[in-house]
DRENMAR-64339 format. One line per field, with one value per atom (N, C-alpha, C): residue number from 1; chain; x negated, y negated, z negated. Coordinates in nm, 2 decimals. Example, Ala and Ser with C-alpha at 12.3 -4.5 7.8 and 13.67 -1.06 7.14 Angstrom:
REM residues 2
resi <- [1	1	1	2	2	2]
chain <- [A	A	A	A	A	A]
xx <- [-1.32	-1.23	-1.32	-1.28	-1.37	-1.29]
yy <- [0.57	0.45	0.33	0.22	0.11	0.00]
zz <- [-0.78	-0.78	-0.78	-0.71	-0.71	-0.79]
END
This chain:
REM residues 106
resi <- [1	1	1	2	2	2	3	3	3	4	4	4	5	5	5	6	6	6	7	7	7	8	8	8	9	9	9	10	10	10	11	11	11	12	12	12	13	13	13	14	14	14	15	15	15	16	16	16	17	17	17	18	18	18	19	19	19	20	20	20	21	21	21	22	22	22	23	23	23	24	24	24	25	25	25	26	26	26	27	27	27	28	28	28	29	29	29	30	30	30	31	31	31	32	32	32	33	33	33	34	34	34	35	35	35	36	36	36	37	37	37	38	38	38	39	39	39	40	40	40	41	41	41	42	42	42	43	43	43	44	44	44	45	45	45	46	46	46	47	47	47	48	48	48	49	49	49	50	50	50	51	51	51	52	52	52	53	53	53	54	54	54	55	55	55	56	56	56	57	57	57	58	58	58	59	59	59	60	60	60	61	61	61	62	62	62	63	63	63	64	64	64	65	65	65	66	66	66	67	67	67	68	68	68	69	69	69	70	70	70	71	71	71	72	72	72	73	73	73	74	74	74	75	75	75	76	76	76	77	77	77	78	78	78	79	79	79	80	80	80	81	81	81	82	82	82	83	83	83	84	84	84	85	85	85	86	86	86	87	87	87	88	88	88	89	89	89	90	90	90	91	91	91	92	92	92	93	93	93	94	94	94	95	95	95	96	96	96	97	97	97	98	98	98	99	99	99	100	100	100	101	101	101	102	102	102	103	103	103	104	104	104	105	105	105	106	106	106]
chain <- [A	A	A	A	A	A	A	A	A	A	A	A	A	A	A	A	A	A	A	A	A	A	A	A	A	A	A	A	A	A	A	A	A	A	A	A	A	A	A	A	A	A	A	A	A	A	A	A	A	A	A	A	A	A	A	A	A	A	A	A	A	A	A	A	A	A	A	A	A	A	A	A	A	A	A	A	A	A	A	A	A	A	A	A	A	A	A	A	A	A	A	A	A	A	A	A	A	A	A	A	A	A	A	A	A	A	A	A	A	A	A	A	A	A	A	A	A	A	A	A	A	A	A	A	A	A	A	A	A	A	A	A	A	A	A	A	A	A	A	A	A	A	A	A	A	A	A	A	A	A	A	A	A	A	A	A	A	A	A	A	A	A	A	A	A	A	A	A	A	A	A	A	A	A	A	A	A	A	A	A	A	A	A	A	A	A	A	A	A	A	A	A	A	A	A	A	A	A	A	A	A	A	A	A	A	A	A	A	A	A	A	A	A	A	A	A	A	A	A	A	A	A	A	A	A	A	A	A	A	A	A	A	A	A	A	A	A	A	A	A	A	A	A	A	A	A	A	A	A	A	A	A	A	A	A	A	A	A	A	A	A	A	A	A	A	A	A	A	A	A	A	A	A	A	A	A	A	A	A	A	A	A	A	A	A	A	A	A	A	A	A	A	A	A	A	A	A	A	A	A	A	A	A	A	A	A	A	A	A	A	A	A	A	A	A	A	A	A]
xx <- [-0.08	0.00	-0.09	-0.22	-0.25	-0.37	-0.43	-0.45	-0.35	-0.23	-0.11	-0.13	-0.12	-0.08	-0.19	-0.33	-0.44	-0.43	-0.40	-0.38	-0.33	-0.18	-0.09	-0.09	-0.20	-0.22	-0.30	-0.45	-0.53	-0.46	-0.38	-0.32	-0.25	-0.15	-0.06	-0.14	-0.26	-0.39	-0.43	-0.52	-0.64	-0.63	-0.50	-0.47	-0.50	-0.60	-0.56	-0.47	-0.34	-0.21	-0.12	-0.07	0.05	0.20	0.22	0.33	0.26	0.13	0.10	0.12	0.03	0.05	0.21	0.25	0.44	0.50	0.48	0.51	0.46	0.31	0.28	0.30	0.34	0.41	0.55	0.63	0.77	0.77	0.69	0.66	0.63	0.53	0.49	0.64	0.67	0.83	0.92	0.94	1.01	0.99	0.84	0.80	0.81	0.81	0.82	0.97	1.05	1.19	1.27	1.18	1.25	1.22	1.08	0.99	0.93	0.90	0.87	0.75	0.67	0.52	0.41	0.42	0.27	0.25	0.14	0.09	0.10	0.18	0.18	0.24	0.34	0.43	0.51	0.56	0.64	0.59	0.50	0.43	0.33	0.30	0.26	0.38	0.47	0.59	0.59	0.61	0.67	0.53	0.41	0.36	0.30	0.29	0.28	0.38	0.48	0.58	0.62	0.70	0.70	0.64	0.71	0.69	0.55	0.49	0.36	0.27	0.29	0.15	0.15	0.28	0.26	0.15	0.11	-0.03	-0.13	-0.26	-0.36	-0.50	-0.48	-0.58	-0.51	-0.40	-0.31	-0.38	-0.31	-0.38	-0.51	-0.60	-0.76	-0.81	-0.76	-0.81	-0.75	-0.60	-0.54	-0.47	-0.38	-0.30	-0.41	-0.51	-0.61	-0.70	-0.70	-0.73	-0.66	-0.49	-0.44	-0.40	-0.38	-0.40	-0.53	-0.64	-0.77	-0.75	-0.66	-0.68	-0.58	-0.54	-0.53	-0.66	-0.71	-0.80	-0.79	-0.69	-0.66	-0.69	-0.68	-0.71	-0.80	-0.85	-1.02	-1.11	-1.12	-1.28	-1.24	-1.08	-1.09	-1.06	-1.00	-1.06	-1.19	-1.31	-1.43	-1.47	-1.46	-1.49	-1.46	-1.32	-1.25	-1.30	-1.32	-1.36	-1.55	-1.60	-1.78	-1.75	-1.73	-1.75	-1.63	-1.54	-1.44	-1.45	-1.43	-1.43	-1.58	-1.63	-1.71	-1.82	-1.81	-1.86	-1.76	-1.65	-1.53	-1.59	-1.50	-1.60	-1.50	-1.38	-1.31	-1.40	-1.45	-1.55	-1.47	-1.32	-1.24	-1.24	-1.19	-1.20	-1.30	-1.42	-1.57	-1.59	-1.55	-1.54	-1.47	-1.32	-1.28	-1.30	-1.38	-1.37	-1.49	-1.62	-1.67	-1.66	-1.54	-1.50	-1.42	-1.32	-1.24	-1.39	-1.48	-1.54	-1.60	-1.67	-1.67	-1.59	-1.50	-1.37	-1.37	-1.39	-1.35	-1.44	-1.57	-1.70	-1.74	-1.75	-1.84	-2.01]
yy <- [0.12	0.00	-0.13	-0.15	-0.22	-0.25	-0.16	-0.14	-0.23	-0.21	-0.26	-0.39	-0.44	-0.53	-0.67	-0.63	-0.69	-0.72	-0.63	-0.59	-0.71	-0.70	-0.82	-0.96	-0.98	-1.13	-1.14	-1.11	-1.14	-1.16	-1.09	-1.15	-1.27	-1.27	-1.40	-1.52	-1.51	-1.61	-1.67	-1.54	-1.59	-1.55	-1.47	-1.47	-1.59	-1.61	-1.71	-1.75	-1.63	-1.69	-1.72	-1.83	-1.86	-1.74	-1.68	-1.56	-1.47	-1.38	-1.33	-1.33	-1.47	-1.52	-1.49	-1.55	-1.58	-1.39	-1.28	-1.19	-1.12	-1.11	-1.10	-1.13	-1.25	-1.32	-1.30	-1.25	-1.21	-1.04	-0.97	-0.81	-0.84	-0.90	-0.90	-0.97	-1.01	-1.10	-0.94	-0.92	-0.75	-0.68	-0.67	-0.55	-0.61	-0.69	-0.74	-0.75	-0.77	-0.81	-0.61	-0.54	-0.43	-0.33	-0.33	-0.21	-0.28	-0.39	-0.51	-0.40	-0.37	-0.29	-0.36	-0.47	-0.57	-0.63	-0.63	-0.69	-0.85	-0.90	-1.09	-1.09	-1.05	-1.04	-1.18	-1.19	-1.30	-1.44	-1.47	-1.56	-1.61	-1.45	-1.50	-1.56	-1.53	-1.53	-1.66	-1.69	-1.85	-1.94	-1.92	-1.96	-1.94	-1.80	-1.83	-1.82	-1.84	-1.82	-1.85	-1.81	-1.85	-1.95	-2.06	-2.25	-2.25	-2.18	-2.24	-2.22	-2.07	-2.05	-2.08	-2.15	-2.22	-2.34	-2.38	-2.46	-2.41	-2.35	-2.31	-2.31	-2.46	-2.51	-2.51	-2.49	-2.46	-2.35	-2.26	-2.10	-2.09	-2.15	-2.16	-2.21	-2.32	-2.44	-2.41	-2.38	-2.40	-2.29	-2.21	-2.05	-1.98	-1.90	-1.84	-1.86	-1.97	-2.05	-2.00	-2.01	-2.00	-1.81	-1.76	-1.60	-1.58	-1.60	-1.57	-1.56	-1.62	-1.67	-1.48	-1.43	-1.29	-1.19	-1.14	-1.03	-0.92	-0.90	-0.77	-0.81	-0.95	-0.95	-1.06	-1.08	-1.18	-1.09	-1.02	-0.96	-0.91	-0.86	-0.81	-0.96	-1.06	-1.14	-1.18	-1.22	-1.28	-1.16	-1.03	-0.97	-0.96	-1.00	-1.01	-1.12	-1.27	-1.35	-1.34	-1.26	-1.25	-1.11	-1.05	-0.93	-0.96	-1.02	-1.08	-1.24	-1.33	-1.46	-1.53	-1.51	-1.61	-1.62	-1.50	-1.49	-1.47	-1.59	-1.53	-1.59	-1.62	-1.66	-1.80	-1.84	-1.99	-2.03	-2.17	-2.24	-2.29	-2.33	-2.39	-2.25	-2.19	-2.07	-2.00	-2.01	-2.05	-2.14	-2.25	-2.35	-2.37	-2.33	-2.27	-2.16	-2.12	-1.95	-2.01	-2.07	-2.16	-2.21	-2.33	-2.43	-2.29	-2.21	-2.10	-2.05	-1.95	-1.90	-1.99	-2.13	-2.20	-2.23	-2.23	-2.21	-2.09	-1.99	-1.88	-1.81	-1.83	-1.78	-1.91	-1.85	-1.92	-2.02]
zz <- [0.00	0.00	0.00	-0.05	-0.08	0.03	0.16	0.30	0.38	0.33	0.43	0.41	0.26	0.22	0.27	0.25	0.30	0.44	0.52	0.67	0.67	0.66	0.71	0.65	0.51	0.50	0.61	0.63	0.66	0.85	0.90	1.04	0.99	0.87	0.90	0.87	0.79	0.78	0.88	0.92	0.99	1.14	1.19	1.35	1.43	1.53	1.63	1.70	1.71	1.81	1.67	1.67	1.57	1.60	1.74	1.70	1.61	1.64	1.53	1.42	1.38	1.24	1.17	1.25	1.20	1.22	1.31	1.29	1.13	1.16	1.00	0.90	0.90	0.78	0.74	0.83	0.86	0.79	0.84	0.80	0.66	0.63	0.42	0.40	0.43	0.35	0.36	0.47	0.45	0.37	0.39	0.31	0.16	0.11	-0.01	-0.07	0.03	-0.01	-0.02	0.06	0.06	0.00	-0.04	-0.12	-0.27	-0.23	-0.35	-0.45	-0.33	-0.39	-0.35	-0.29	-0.28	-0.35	-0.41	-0.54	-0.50	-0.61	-0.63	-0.48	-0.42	-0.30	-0.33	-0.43	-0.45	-0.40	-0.51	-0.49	-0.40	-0.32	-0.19	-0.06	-0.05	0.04	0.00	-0.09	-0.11	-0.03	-0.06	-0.01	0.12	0.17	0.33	0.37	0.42	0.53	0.61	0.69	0.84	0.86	0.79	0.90	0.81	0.69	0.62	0.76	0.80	0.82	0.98	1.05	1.18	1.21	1.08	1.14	1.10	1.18	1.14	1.08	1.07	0.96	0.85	0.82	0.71	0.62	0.74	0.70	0.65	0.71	0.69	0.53	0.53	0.42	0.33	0.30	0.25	0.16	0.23	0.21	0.17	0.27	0.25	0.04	0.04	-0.09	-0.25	-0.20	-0.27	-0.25	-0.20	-0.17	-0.24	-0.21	-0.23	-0.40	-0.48	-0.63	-0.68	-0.60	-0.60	-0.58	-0.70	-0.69	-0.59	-0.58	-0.46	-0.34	-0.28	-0.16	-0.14	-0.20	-0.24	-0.15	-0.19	-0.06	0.06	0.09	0.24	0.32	0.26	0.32	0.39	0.28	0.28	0.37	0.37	0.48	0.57	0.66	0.72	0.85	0.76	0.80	0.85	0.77	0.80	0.87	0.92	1.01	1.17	1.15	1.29	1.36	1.24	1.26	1.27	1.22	1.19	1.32	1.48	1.57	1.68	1.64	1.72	1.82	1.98	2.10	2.11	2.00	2.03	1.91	1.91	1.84	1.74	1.73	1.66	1.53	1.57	1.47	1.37	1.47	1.41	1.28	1.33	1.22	1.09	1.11	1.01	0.92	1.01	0.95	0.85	0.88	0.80	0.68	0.72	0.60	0.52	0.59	0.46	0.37	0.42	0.32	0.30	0.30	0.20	0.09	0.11	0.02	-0.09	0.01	-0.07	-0.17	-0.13	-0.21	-0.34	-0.43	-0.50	-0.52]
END
């Protein structure tokens, strides 16, 4: 559950296409409203959701931040972002992916 649950922050985050983003973010709202086995599910939903995570410096700077203050999905992030993003081939994403684990590391 907690494979899944990483899985689909880390798309409704840090996806480059905003449908992505917003399908992902739509699936943890399901899966949380219907099995309600994702750790800190609540409190994530309120904060990504659909219209949150339509802008993606949002996602980056911001959501990612406040997600990240969850133990369970603190490192598949930071890994997420240093083994996919951080050599993506769009430079905007690069950069965020940047400023986030700035963010996210200590």
């Amino acid at each position: 559950v907690n494979q899944i649950a990483s899985a689909l922050i880390i798309a409704a985050i840090f996806d480059r296409d905003v449908n992505c983003r917003r399908a992902a973010s739509a699936a943890f709202q399901e899966n949380v409203g219907r099995q309600g086995t994702f750790p800190h599910g609540i409190d994530i939903v309120t904060t990504a959701d659909y219209f949150a995570v339509g802008n993606r410096a949002n996602c980056f700077l911001n959501i990612s931040v406040y997600v990240a203050g969850f133990p369970e999905y603190t490192q598949s992030m930071i890994d997420h972002l240093i083994n996919m993003k951080i050599n993506h081939w769009d430079s905007v994403i690069r950069e965020f992916s940047a400023e986030a684990l700035h963010n996210l590391t200590p």
